[in-house]
C-alpha positions in Angstrom: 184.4 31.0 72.8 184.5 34.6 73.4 180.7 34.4 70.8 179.7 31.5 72.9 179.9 32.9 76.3 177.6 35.9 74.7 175.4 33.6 73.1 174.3 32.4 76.5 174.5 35.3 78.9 171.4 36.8 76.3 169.6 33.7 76.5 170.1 33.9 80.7 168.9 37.6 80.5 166.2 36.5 78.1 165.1 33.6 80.6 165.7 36.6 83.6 163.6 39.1 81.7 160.5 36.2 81.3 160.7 35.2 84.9 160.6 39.1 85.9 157.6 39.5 83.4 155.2 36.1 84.7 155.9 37.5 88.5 155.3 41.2 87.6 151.8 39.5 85.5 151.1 37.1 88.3 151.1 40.2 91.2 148.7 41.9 88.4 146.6 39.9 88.0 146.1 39.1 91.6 145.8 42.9 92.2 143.2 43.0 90.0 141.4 40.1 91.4 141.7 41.6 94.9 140.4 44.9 93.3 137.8 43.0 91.7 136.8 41.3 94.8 136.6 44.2 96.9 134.3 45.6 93.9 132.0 43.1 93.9 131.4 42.9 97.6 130.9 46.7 97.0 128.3 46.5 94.5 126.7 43.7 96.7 126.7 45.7 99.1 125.7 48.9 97.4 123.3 46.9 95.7 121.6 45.7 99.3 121.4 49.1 100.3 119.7 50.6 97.1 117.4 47.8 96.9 116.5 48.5 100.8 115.5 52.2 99.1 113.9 51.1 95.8 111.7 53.7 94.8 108.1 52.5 93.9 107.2 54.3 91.4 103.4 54.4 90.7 100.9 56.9 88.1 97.7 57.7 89.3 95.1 58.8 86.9 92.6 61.8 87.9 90.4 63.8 85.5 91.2 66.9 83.1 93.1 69.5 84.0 91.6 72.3 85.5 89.1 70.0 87.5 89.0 69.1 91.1 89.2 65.5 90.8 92.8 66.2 88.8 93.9 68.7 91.7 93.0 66.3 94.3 95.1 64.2 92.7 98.5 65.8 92.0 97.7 66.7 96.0 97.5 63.2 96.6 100.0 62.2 94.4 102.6 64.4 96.6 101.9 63.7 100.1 101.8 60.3 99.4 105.3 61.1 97.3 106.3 63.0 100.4 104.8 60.9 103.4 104.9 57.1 102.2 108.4 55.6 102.1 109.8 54.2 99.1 106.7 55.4 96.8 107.2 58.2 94.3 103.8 59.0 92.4 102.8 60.7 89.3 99.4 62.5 88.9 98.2 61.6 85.5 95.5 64.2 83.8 93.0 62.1 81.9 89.3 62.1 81.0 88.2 60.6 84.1 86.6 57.6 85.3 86.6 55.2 82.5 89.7 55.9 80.9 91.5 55.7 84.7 89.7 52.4 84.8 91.2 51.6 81.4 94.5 52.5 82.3 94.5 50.1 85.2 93.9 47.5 83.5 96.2 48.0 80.7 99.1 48.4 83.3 99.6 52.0 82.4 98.5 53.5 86.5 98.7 51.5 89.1 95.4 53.8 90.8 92.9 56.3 89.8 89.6 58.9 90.6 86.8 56.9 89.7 82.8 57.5 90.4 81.6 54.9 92.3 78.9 53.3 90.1 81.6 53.3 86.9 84.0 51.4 88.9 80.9 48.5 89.6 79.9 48.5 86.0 83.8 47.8 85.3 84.2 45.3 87.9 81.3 43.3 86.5 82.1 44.3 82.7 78.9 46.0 81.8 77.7 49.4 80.9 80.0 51.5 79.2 82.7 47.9 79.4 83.1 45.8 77.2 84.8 43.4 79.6 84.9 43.0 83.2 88.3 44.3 85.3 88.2 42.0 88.2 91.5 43.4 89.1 89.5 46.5 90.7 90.3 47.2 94.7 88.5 49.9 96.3 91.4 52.0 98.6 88.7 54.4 99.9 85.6 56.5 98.7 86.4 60.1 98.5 84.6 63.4 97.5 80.9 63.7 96.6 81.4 65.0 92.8 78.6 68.0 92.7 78.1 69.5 89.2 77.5 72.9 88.8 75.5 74.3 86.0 77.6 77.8 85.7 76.7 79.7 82.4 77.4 82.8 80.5 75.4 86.4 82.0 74.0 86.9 78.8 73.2 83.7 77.7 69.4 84.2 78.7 69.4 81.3 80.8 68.0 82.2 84.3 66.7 78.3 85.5 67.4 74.5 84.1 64.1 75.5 82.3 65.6 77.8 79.9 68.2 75.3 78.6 65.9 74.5 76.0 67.6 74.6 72.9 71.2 76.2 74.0 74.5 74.5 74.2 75.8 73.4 77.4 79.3 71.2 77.9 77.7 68.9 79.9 80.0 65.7 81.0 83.5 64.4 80.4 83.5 62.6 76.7 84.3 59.3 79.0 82.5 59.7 82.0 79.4 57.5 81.7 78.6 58.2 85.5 78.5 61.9 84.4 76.7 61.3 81.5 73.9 59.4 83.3 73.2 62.4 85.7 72.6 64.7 83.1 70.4 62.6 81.5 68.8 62.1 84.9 68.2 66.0 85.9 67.5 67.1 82.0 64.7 64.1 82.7 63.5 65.6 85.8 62.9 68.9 84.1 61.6 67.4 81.0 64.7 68.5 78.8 65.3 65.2 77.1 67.0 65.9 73.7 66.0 69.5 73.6 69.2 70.8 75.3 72.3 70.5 72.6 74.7 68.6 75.0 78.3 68.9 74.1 80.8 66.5 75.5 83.7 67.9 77.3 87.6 66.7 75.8 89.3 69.0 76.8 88.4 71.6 80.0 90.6 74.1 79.2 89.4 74.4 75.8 86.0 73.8 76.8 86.3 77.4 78.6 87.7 79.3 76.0 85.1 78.5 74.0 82.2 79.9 76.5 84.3 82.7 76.8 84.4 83.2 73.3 80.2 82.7 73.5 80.4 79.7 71.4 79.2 78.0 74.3 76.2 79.0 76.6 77.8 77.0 79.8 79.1 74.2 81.8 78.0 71.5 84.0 81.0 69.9 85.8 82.5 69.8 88.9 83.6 73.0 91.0 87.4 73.6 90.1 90.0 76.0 88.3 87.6 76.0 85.3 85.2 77.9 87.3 87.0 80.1 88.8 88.6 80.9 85.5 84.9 81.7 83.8 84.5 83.8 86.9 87.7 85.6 86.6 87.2 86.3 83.1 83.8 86.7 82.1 80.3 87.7 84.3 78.7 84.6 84.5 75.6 83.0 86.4 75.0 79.7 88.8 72.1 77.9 88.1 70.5 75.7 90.6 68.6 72.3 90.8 65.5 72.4 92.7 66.1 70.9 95.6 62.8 68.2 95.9 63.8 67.4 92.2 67.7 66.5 93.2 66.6 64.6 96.3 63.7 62.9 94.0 66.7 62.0 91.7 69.2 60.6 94.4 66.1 58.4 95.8 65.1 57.3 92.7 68.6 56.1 91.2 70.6 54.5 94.6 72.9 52.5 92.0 73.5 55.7 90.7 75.2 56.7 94.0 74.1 60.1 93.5 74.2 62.8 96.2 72.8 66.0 96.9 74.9 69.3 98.0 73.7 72.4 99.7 76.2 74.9 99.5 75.8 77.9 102.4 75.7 81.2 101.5 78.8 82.8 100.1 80.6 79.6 99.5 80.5 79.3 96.1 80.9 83.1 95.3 81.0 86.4 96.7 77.4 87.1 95.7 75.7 84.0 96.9 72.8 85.1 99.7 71.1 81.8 100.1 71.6 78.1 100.3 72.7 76.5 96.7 71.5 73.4 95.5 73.0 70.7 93.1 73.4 67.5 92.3 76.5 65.2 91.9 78.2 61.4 92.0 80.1 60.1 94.9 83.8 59.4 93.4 86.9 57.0 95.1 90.1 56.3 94.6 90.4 52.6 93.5 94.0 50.7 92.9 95.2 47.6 91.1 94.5 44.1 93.2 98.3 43.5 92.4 99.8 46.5 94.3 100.8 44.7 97.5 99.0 45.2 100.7 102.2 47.1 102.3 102.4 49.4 99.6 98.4 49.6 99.3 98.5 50.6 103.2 101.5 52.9 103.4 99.2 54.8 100.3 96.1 55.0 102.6 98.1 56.0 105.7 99.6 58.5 103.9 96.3 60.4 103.0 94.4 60.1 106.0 97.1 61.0 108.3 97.6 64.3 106.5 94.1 65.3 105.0 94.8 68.9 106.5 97.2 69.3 103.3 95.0 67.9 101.2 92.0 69.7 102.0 94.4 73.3 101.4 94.7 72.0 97.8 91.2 72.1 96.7 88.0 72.9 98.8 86.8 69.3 98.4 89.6 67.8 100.1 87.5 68.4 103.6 84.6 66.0 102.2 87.2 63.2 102.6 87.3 62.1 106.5 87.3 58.6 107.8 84.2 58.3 108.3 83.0 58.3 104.4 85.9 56.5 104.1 84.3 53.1 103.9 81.0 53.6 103.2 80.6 52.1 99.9 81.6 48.8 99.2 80.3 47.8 95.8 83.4 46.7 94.9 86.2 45.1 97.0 88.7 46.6 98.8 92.5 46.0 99.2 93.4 44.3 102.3 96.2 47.2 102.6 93.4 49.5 102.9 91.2 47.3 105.1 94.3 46.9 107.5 94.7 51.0 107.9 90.6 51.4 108.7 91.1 48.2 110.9 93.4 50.3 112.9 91.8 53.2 112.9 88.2 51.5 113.9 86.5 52.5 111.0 86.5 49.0 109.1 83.0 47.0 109.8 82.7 43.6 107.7 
């Protein structure tokens, strides 16, 4: 009796002890389904609010380092960074035009520098493209691109006459725009094939070697690879007669070429009188699938703050409004056309 009455107070403390475990489990597991609750509203909720900040982030493509066109672009790449909500951009250094164009289209930047003309002759697939990139939107024409032709002090060259047989780095190994106006000015002075052109693939190397003296000179844009020459070596600035450039502009309009006249003492110290040159007129063109609020929070972003832009690089003050607009071989996006709309700049 005495083992009987044991026998079944275990098996009531056993039945006790499972009850006390299935509440205890129950209360559990509806903590944790509260606690799970309230965390999934919170991630809803945290989710709503990041997705209300989602970062856009975009790469624009520029030119080498050391040129104009790539400071211009990390400038633009942070004031539109630091002015344009919701947009973080990357300045990409590249060999210009073509391969900006290139990148585009491969979904590798979402905008870029190009010369005007190269961006047409991509849109409709000819010239140095081997397909057309339809996908091209014009956001708005910059810069005119001058070259200078900037050579070594004793490198005997005194005019674009006594280029005859030296070695000058004369245009960006992708830049076909570049390419075609050094063909045009050699041409104009009758230097066809008797000036030993080297393609530029790198700037920065490109300078060490005319410091070195394995190069006579270079004809590129104005940036830090000038003023690095400058700084390092005597050197001379050569320039274009100025009939001959405005011969050269008239003759070639799909060209877009354009003619500079630099006052004295703006290029260097020693400069007494007006300086002549030649160059491309260059833009900033963006991928037709970059949405017209993003598109016009990029253009608002420049143009409402070109005072920083123009302190990053002296040709920052040749992009106004006004140029804006004035080249419409190609499209433009309708995030752009909205901004100029506003601004009264827009004529269709």
């Amino acid at each position: 009796m005495v083992r009987s009455r044991g026998f079944l107070l275990s098996a009531l403390f056993f039945v006790a002890l499972v009850l006390l475990i299935g509440i205890t489990g129950c209360s559990s597991e509806q903590g944790a389904s509260d606690k799970g609750n309230q965390a999934s509203q919170s991630g809803q909720s945290n989710e709503t609010k990041s997705g209300s900040e989602k970062q856009n982030f975009m790469t624009i493509g520029t030119a080498p380092q050391g040129a104009g066109m790539y400071s211009l672009g990390v400038g633009m790449a942070k004031i539109i960074s630091d002015k344009a909500p919701g947009i973080k951009v990357t300045a990409q250094p590249t060999g210009a035009s073509v391969e900006n164009i290139k990148m585009i289209g491969n979904g590798e930047a979402e905008m870029g520098y190009a010369i005007i003309p190269t961006a047409y002759e991509a849109f409709q697939g000819k010239g140095t493209f081997d397909k057309p990139y339809p996908m091209l939107r014009m956001l708005f024409v910059t810069q005119d691109v001058p070259h200078y032709l900037v050579v070594r002090e004793d490198s005997g060259i005194n005019s674009w006459q006594d280029l005859k047989g030296k070695k000058i780095a004369a245009f960006p190994v992708s830049s076909s725009s570049a390419r075609d106006l050094w063909n045009t000015i050699t041409a104009k002075y009758g230097l066809q094939n008797s000036v030993n052109a080297v393609p530029v693939t790198d700037l920065n190397s490109t300078v060490q070697q005319i410091k070195d003296g394995n190069l006579d000179g270079l004809f590129y844009p104005r940036g830090s690879a000038t003023t690095d020459l400058m700084s390092s070596i005597k050197v001379k600035w050569i320039p274009v007669d100025k009939q001959l450039a405005e011969e050269a502009v008239k003759e070639n309009p799909a060209f877009a070429f354009a003619t500079r006249v630099d006052p004295s003492g703006a290029l260097f110290p020693e400069q007494k009188d007006d300086f002549v040159t030649i160059g491309n007129c260059s833009s900033i063109v963006i991928d037709e699938k970059i949405d017209e609020e993003t598109a016009y929070k990029i253009v608002k972003a420049i143009f409402d703050n070109l005072s920083e832009l123009e302190a990053v690089h002296p040709d920052g003050k040749w992009i106004t409004l006004e140029r804006a607009t004035s080249s419409k071989l190609i499209p433009y996006h309708p995030g752009a056309i909205k901004y100029f709309k506003e601004k009264g700049v827009w004529k269709d």
